[in-house]
N, C-alpha and C positions, 0 to 999 in steps of 0.2 A: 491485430490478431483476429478479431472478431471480421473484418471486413476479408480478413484472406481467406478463412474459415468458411462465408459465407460465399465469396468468387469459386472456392474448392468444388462447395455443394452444388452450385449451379451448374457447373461442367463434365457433376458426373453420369452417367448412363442411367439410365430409366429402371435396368436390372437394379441395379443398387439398391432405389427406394419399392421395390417389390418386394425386395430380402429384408426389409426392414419394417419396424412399426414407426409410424409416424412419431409416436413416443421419443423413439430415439435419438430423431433428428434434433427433436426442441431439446431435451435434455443438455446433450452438448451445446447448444447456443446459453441454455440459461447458464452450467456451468463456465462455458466463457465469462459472463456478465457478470458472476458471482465470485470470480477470480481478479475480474474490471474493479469492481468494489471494494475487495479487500485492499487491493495496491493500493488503491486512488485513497482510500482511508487511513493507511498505514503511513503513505506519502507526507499526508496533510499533518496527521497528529507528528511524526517526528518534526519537519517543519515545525509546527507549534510549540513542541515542546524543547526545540534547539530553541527557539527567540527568545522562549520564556527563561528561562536556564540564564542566557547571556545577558537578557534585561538586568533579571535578580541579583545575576555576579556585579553587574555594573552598579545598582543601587545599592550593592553590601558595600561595591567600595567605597563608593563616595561614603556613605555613614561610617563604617570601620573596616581599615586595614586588615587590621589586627583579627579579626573574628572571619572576615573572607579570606583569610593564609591558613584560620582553621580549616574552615571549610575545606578549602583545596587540598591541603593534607589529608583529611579525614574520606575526600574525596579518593584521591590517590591510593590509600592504603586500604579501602572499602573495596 
């Protein structure tokens, strides 16, 4: 995104950046980056918090059945 955004800016006409403040250009590049950020963080945490989830279900099983069938119900109907 950020690379086509920026191949965009290079090919536009000289008017463009006359009508504009410099200001504005950066802006949208930071808000690109800050949109880069958030995916790339939201990415990683579900990631993490899928593995961890399915560790935990796996260690409740082995210790108890019985108390991980809670869970999943309790899951389920939550």
């Amino acid at each position: 995104v950020l690379m086509g955004y920026y191949d965009h800016i290079i090919h536009l006409p000289y008017s463009f950046f006359g009508s504009r403040r410099v200001g504005d250009v950066l802006t949208r590049f930071q808000d690109a980056m800050t949109i880069k950020n958030v995916f790339t963080s939201v990415s990683i945490s579900l990631v993490m918090d899928i593995t961890l989830s399915v560790i935990s279900a796996v260690v409740l099983w082995t210790i108890n059945q019985s108390l991980f069938l809670i869970l999943v119900f309790m899951v389920i109907v939550n």
